[in-house]
C-alpha positions as CSV (number, residue, x, y, z in Angstrom):
1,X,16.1,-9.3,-7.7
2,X,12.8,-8.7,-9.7
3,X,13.3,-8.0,-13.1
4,X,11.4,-5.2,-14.9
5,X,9.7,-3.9,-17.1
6,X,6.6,-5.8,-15.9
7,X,3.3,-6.7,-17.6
8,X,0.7,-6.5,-15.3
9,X,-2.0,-9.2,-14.7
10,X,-5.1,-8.4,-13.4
11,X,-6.9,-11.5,-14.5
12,X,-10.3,-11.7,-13.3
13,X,-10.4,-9.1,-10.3
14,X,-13.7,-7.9,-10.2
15,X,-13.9,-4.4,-9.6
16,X,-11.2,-1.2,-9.6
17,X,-10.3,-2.1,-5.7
18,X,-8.9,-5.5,-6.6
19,X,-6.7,-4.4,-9.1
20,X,-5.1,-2.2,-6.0
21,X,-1.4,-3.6,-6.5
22,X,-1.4,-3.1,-10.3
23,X,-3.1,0.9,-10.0
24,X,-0.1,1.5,-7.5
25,X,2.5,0.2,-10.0
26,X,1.2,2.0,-12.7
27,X,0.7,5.6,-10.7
28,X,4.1,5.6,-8.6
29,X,6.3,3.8,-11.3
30,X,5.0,3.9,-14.6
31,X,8.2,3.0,-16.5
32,X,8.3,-0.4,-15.0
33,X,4.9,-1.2,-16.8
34,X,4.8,-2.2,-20.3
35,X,1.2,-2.9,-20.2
36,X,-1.7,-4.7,-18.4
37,X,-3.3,-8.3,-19.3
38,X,-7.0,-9.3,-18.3
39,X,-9.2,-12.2,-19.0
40,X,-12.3,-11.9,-20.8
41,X,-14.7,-11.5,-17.5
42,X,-12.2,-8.5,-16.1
43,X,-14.4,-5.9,-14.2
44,X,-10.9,-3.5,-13.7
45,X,-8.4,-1.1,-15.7
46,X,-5.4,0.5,-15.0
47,X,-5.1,2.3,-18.7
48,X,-2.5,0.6,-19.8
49,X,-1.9,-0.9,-23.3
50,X,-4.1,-4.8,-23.0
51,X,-1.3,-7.0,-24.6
52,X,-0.9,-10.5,-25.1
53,X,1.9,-12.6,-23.3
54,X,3.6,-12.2,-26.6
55,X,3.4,-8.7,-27.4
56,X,4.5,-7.9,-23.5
57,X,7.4,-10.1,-23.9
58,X,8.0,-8.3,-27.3
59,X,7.7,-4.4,-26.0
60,X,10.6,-6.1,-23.2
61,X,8.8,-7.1,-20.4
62,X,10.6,-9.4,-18.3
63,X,8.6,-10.3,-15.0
64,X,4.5,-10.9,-14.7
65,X,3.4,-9.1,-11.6
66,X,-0.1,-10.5,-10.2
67,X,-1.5,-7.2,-9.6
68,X,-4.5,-8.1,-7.8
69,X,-5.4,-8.4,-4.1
70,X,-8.4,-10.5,-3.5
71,X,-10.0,-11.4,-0.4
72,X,-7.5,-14.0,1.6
73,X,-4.8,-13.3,-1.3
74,X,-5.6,-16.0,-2.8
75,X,-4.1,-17.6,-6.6
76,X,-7.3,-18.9,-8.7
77,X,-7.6,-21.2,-10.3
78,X,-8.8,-19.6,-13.2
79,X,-5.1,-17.6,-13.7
80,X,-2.9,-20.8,-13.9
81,X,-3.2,-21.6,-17.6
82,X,-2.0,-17.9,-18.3
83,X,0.6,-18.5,-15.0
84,X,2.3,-21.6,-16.8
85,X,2.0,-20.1,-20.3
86,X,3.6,-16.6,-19.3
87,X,6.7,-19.1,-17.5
88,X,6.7,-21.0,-20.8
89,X,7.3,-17.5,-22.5
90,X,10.1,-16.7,-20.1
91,X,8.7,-14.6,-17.5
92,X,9.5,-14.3,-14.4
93,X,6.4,-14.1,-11.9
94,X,6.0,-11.7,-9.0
95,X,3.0,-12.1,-6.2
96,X,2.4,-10.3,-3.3
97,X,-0.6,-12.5,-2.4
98,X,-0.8,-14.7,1.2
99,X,-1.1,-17.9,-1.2
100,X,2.3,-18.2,-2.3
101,X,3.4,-19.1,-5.7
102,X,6.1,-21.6,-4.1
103,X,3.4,-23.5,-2.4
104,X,2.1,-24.5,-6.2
105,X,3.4,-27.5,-7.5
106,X,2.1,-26.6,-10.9
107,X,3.7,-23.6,-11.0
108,X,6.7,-24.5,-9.1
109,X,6.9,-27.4,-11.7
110,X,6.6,-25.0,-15.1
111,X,9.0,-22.8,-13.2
112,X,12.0,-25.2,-12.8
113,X,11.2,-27.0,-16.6
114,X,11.9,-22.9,-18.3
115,X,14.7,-21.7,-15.4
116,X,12.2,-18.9,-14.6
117,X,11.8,-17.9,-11.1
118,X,8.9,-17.2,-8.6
119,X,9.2,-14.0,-6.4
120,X,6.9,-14.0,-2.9
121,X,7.4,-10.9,-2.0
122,X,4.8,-11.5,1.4
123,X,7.5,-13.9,2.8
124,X,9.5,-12.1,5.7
125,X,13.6,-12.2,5.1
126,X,14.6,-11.0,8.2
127,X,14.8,-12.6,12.1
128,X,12.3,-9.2,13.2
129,X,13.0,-8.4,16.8
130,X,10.5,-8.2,19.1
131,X,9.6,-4.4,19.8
132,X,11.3,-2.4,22.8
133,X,9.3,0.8,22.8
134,X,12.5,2.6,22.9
135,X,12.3,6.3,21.4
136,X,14.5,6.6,18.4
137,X,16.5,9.6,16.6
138,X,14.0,11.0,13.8
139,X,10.3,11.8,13.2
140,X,8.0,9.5,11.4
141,X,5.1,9.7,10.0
142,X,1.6,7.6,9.3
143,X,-1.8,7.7,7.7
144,X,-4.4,6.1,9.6
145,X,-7.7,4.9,7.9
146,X,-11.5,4.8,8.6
147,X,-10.8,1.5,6.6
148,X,-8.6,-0.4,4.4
149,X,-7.4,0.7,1.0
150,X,-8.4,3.9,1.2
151,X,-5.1,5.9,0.5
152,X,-3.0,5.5,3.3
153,X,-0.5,4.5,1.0
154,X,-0.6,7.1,-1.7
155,X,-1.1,9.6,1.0
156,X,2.9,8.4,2.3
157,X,3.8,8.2,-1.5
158,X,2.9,11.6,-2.3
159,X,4.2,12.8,1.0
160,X,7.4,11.1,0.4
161,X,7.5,12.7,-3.1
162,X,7.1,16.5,-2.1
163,X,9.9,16.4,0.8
164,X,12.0,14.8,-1.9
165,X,11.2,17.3,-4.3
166,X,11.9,20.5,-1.8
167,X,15.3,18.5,-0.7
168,X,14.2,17.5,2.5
169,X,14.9,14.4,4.4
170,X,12.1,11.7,3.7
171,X,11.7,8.2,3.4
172,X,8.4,6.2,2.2
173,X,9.0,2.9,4.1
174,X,7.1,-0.1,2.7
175,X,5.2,-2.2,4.7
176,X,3.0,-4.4,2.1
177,X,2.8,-5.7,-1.0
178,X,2.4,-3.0,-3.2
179,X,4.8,-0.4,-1.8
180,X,7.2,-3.1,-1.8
181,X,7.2,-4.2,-5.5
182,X,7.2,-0.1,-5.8
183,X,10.2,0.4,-4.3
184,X,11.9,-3.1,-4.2
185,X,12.4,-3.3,-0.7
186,X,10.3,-3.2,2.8
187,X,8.5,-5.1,6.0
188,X,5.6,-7.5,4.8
189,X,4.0,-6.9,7.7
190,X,0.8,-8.7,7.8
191,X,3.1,-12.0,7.0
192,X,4.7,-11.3,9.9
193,X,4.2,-13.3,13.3
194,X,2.0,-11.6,15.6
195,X,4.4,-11.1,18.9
196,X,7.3,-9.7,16.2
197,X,5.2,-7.1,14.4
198,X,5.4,-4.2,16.3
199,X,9.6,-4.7,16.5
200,X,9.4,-4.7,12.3
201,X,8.3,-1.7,12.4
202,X,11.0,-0.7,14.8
203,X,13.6,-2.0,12.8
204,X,11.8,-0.7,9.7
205,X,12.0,2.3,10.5
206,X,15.6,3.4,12.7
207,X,17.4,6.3,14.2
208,X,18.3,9.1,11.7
209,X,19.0,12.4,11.7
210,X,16.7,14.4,13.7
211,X,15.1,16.3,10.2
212,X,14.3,13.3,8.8
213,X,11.4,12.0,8.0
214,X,10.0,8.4,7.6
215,X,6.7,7.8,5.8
216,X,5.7,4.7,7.1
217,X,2.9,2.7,4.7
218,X,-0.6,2.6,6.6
219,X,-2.3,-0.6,6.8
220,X,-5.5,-1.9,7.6
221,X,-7.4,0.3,10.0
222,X,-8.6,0.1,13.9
223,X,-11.8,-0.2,13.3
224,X,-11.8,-2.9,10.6
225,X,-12.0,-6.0,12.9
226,X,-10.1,-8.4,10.2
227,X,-7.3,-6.1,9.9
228,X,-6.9,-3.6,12.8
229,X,-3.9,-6.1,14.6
230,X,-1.7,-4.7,12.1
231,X,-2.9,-1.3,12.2
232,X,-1.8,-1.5,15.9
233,X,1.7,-2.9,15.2
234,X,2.3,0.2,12.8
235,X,1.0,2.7,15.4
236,X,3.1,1.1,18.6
237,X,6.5,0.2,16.3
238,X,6.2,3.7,14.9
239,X,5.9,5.5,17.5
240,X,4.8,8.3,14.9
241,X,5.1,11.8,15.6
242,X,2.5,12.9,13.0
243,X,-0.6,11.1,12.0
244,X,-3.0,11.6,8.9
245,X,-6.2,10.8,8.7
246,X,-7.0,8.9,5.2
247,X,-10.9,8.5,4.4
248,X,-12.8,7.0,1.1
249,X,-16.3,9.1,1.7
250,X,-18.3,7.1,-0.8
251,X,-18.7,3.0,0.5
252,X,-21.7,2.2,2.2
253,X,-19.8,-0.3,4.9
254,X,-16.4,-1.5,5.9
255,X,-14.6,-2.9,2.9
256,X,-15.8,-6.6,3.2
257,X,-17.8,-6.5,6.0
258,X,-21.5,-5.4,4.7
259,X,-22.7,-5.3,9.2
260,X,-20.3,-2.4,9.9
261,X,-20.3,1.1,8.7
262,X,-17.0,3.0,8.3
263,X,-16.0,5.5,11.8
264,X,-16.5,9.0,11.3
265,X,-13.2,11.4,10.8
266,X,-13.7,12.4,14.3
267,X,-13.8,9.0,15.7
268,X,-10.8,8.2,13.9
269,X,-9.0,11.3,15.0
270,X,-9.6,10.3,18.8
271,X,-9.3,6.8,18.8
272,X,-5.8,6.9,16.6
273,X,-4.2,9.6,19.1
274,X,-5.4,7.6,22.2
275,X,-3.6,4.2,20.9
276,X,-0.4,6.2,19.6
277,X,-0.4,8.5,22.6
278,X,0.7,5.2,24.7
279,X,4.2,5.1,22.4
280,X,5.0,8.5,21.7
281,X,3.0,11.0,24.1
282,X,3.5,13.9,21.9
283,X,2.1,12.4,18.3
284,X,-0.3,15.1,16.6
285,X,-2.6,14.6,14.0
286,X,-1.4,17.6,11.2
287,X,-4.1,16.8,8.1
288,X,-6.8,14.9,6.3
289,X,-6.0,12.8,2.9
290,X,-9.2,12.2,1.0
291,X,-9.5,9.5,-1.7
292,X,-11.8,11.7,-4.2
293,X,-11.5,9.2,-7.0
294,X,-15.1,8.6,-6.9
295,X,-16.2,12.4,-6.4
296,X,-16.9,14.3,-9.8
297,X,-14.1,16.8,-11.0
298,X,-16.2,19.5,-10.0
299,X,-17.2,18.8,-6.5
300,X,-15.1,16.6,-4.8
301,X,-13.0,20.4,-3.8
302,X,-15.8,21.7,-2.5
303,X,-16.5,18.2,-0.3
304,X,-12.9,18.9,1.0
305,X,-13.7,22.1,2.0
306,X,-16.0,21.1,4.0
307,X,-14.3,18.0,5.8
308,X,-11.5,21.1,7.0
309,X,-14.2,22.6,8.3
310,X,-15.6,20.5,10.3
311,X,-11.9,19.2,11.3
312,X,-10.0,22.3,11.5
313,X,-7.1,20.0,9.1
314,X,-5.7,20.8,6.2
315,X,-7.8,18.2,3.7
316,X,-6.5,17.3,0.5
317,X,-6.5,14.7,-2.0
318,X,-2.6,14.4,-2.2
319,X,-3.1,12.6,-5.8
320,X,-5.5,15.1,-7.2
321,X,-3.5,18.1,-6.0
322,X,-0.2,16.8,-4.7
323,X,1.0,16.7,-1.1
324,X,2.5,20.0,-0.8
325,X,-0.3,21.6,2.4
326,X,0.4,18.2,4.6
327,X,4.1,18.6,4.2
328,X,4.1,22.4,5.1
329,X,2.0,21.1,8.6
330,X,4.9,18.6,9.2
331,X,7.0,21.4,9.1
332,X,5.8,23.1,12.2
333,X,6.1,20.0,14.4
């Protein structure tokens, strides 16, 4: 079991993007941040408190989350002075990154020397099934995405939040990093072998009662050629009902890949129900989730406007103004 409160390390992440993990911490579970810690050539925030390993330990914290997500998820170098110190501290470390912490003999080494321990929460626990396609008890629900990290996850989150909040029956079901060290449990589903996938999301995601939703994490995105396998697992093992479109309006090109520009709304809309129309015939797409973050206060409303326009979706930015018009569409499915 993780321990919190944590103190969240950013380290050396570049820009706002990398610091994904940490941001999602901080917005969907605030009290299990005590603060973040950066190194001096930082380019990212996540408005917390900047403390010292010492003055996190003293305001309680008890595990270091890495709260980045690089490129390859990959531990630099560059962290593993502040790594080994924080373990000399007594902290716990959490990482949701591909390189795992237990493949470092360094920091396996400064682990077993303090009795701390090293959580990898990218490493599967459970003997996945291979998927059967078979229809199961329930409705579920996804956000698909022009491209990756682009609110597919907040969109489920704040989705999630509103059913909760009007008593309905709703799950968010984690399928990464992040959404896992949110809600301490999940599928990390791009650490998952290929052929299995598809049946994690099955299993993921099982029979309930037939007013109950699951808000299955998006990942990834079919038009991102690093990342769309995944994207594909989610869509077949899910066998959603209801899709959402999530979109980032403001990059120039695919996140990573400068030679492709992101698919417009409409492209997404068609080529998503096509590919989910082969495991559940009767999935709909019900809405739009825009990631205004980068739109000025008093515009990116009037931007949104426009996108349910030209889509004839209800468009919102669920984190801006809350959920509430994408769970009243799920409602009449």
């Amino acid at each position: 079991m993780i321990q919190t409160p944590y103190l969240l390390f950013l380290g050396d992440a570049p820009d706002q993007l990398s610091a994904k993990v940490a941001q999602g911490i901080k917005d969907w579970r605030p009290e299990n941040a005590v603060g973040q810690l950066r190194m001096a050539n930082c380019g990212a925030s996540v408005g917390l408190a900047d403390l010292t390993l010492a003055e996190a330990k003293a305001a309680g914290a008890k595990t270091l989350v890495i709260g980045v997500a690089n490129r390859g998820g990959v531990i630099s170098p560059a962290w593993k002075d502040v790594l080994i110190a924080a373990l000399a501290m007594g902290f716990d470390i959490a990482s949701g990154l591909h390189n795992l912490l237990r493949d470092e003999n360094d920091l396996v080494a400064a682990a077993g020397v303090n009795g701390r321990s090293l959580f990898d929460v990218r490493i599967p626990t459970v003997a996945y099934p291979i998927a059967n396609g078979k229809k199961r008890m329930g409705k579920r629900c996804l956000a698909v995405g022009t491209d990756c990290s682009v609110g597919k996850m907040y969109t489920g989150l704040a989705m999630d939040a509103e059913m909760q909040r009007r008593g309905m029956k709703s799950t968010f079901r984690p399928t990464g990093q992040t959404g896992i060290l949110i809600t301490g449990g999940g599928v990390p589903l791009d650490a998952v072998i290929a052929d299995f996938m598809a049946g994690a999301v099955e299993y993921l995601t099982p029979d309930n009662d037939a007013d109950h939703w699951d808000h299955i994490e998006g990942q990834g995105s079919l038009f991102h050629v690093s990342y769309s396998g995944v994207t594909m697992a989610l869509i077949h093992g899910g066998q959603p009902d209801a899709l959402v479109l999530a979109h980032e309006p403001t990059r120039a090109h695919m996140r990573g890949l400068p030679d492709y520009k992101q698919p417009s709304l409409a492209e997404l809309r068609d080529l998503s129900l096509k590919v989910a129309r082969i495991a559940n015939p009767e999935c709909k797409v019900i809405g739009v989730s825009v990631n205004t973050q980068n739109i000025a206060a008093d515009k990116y409303e009037t931007y949104l406007a426009e996108i349910e326009a030209e889509m004839g979706l209800p468009t919102v930015d669920p984190f801006r103004q809350g959920a509430g018009r994408l769970v009243d569409a799920l409602a009449e499915i």
